[in-house]
Each structure stands twice: as C-alpha cells, then as structure tokens.
C-alpha positions as CSV (number, residue, x, y, z in Angstrom):
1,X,0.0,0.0,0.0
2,X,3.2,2.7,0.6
3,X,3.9,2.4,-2.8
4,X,-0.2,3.6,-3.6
5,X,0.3,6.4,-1.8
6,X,3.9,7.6,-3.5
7,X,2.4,8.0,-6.7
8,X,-0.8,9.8,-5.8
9,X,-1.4,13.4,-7.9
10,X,-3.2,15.9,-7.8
11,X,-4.9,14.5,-11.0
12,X,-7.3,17.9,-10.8
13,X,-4.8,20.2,-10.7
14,X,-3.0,18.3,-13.3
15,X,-6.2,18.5,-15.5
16,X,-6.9,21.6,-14.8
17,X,-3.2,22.6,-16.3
18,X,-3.7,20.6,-19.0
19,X,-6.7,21.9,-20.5
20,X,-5.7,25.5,-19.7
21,X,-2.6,24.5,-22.2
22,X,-4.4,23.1,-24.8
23,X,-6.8,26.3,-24.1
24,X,-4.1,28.8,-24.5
25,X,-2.5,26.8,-27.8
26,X,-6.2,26.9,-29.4
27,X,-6.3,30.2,-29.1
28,X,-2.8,31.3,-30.7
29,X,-3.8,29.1,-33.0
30,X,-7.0,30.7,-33.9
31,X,-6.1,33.9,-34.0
32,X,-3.3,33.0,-36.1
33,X,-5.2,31.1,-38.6
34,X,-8.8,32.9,-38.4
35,X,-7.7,36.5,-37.1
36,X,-4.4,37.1,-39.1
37,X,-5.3,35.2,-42.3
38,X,-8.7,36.1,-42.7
39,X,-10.3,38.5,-40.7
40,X,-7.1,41.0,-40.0
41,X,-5.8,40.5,-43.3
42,X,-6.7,43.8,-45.5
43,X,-5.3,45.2,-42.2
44,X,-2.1,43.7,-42.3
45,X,-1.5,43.3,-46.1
46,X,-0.8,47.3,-46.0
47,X,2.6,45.5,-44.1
48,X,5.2,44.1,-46.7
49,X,7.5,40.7,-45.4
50,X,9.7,39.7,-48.5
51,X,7.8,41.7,-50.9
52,X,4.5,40.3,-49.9
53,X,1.9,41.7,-48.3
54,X,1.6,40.2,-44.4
55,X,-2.0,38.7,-44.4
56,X,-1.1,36.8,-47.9
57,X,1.6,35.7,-46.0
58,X,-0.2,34.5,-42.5
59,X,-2.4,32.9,-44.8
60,X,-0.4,31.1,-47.0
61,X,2.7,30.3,-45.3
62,X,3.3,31.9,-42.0
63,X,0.2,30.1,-40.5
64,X,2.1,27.0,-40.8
65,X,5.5,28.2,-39.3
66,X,3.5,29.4,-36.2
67,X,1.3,26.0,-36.0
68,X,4.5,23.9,-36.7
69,X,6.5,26.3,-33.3
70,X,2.6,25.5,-31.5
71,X,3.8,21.7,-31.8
72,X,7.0,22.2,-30.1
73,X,6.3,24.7,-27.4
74,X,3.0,22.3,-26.6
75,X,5.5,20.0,-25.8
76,X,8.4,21.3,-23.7
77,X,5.3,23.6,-21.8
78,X,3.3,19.5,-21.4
79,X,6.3,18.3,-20.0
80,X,7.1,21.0,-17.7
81,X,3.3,20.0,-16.5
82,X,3.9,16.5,-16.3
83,X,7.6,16.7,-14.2
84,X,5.4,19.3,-11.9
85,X,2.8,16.9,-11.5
86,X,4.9,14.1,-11.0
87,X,3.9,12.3,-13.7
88,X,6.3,12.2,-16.4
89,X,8.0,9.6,-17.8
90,X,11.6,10.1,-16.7
C-alpha cells in the first residue's frame, strides 16, 4: 500500500493545467489562422515581409511556421506540466 500512496497526484490540478494549455495553444492558434489570415488580413496586407503583403503571408505560409512552433512549445510547456505533477515519464 506505501507504494499507492507515493504515486498519488493531484490528478485535478493536473487536468486543470492541462486543458488551460491546450486552451491557451487553441487560441494562438485561432487567432493565427482565423484573425491574421482572414479577418485582419486587408489590415495587415498594408505590411510588406519579402515583398509580400503580411496577411497573404499569415495565410499562405506563415500560418504553418507558427502551427509547426505551437507543436514544439506544446511539448516542452506538457512536459514542464507532467515533471510538476509528478507524472512524467523520466
């Protein structure tokens, strides 16, 4: 039974973490895709990044550098979560 009670987390908490991660990524990720590619770009197209105007470019291309950073700062930030919580898998 001492071995039960090592491993016990605060599996709320945890959660809770969790799904305010995910939360936060969904929204960058929204407002990256939605905001900057579609509804902020005649805004932003008055901004030039290599000789295109900056909503083409959120839509067409920098979208996807920004989703493919989401992936990898999702990660390190998860397993920050999961060493605070005691539940990684080190």
């Amino acid at each position: 039974m001492q071995h039960d009670h090592e491993h016990t987390h605060d599996e709320k908490g945890y959660w809770k973490a969790t799904l305010g991660l995910i939360r936060n990524v969904l929204i960058v990720w929204f407002v990256v895709s939605y905001g900057f590619g579609i509804i902020l770009a005649p805004m932003l197209n008055s901004i030039k990044l290599g000789g295109y105007p900056l909503g083409f470019w959120f839509a067409h291309q920098g979208s996807m550098y920004i989703f493919v950073a989401l992936i990898f700062i999702y990660a390190k930030l998860m397993g920050n979560l999961d060493e605070k919580f005691g539940v990684s898998e080190k």
